[in-house]
C-alpha positions, 0 to 999 in steps of 0.5 A: 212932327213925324211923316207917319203916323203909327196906328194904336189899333189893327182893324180886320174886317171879314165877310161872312162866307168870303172862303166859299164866295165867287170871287173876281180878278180886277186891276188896281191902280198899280196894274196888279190883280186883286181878287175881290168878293162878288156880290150881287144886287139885292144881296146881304153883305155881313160880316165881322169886325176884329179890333186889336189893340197894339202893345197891351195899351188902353187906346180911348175912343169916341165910338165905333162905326161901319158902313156900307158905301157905293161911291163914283170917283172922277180923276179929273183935276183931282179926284172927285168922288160922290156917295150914291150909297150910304148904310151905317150901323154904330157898332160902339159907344164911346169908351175904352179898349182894353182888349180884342173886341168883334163886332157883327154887321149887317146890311140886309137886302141892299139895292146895289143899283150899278156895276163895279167898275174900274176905268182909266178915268173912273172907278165904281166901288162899293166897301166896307168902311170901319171907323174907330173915332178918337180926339185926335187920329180916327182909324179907318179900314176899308174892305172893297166889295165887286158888284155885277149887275145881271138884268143886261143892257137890253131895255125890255123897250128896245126895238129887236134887233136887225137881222145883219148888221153891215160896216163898209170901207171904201175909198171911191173908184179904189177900195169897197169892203163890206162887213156883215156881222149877226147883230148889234148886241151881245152879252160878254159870253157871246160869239161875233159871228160875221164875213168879210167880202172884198168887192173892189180892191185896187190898192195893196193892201198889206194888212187888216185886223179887227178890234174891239174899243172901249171908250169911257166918257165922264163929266160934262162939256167943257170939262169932260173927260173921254179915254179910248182902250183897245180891249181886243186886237185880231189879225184877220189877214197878212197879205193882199186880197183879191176882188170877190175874196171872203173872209169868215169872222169868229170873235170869241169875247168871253175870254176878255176882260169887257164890260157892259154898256154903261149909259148915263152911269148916275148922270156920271159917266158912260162906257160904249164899245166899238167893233173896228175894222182896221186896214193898212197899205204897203205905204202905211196908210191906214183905212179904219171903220167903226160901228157901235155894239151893245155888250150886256151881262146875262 
């Protein structure tokens, strides 16, 4: 029995307007970036689809099929995935294929309900998945699409936000360090604008940087799933304070790959950001303070 198996048929799947299409750089699972095409919610996704065959030979089939899916996978023991879109359109009835055939699809005015997203535990996609059906191996291609959700995470419920928002550091009769910064809600263009004030400091500090995290939760306890990734890492300062210093804080975030605050993702996985302060003394020790921020996209 052979290891591959050699399709008869070339699938090509393309989307209408895809050359003049905002598209959007994400990592694959290989670490290499792919451009993909962007979508919004609520948008049509159509398109075309090209069926060849291989070496001038009739292949017989059992129909031709192309769907629209929106699916969760969870590596978690294996991987887990669920559907929480599903669109199909039957492109041919059974028969043969003699020779190159196109087909045109439609998906009109899909609710696309959640971001795209790719995580270390979890991935969020949406694709075109085309099924030429036969007795024995189905050919399948697939064509991935990115959404981006643009409402933001702000619930119009929410309470406003706080005028400051304050992070201390301190360890009692040796250290007090306080981080004002505007707010505790930004979209993914935005500014973090805020000081640092040393108020007392009796250890030598040798080091101190601020840092944004991302945590990715999955799953349910016991079995759930939680992974930490450092999106942003900023040097504030090398070298030792003095009481009464201040050190003002400008953190450009828009030109890093973040994400919005996902919570609850169809009662599948949640993403939360974290800004952390990070200091460390000539012995290494390391002091740390973190305090949650809300990313959305406008």
């Amino acid at each position: 029995m052979s290891l591959f198996f050699k399709t008869p048929l070339d699938i090509e799947v393309r989307l209408d307007g895809d050359d003049s299409r905002e598209h959007v750089e994400v990592k694959n699972a290989k670490g290499r970036k792919e451009k993909l095409p962007l979508y919004k919610d609520g948008e049509t996704v159509r398109g075309q689809v090209t069926v060849r065959i291989k070496d001038n030979k009739r292949v017989e089939h059992t129909g031709v099929k192309v769907q629209l899916l929106g699916s969760i996978e969870i590596q978690n023991d294996g991987l887990q995935s669920d559907d929480f879109l599903s669109l199909a359109h039957e492109l041919a009835s059974p028969g043969d294929l003699t020779h190159p055939e196109t087909f045109q699809f439609e998906f009109r005015n899909v609710e696309k309900q959640y971001e795209s997203y790719r995580g270390a535990n979890v991935r969020l996609r949406y694709y075109i998945k085309v099924t030429v059906s036969r007795k024995s191996a189905d050919v399948i291609r697939e064509k991935e699409l990115w959404v981006h959700q643009h409402q933001g995470a702000v619930e119009e419920s929410a309470p406003p936000p706080p005028s400051s928002v304050k992070m201390d550091v301190g360890i009692e009769d040796c250290l007090h360090i306080e981080f004002e910064y505007s707010r505790n809600r930004y979209s993914l263009k935005d500014v973090i604008v805020g000081r640092i004030y040393f108020l007392l400091v009796r250890l030598k500090i040798k080091h101190m940087e601020l840092s944004l995290i991302r945590r990715e939760t999955c799953g349910a306890p016991p079995h759930q799933l939680s992974d930490s990734e450092v999106l942003i890492r900023f040097e504030i300062m090398d070298g030792a304070p003095v009481r009464g210093e201040t050190i003002p804080i400008r953190l450009f975030l828009g030109g890093f790959d973040l994400t919005p605050t996902y919570k609850d993702v169809n009662k599948k996985f949640s993403t939360r950001t974290f800004l952390s302060l990070v200091l460390i003394d000539e012995d290494a020790r390391r002091y740390f303070k973190q305090s949650e921020i809300i990313l959305y996209r406008e």
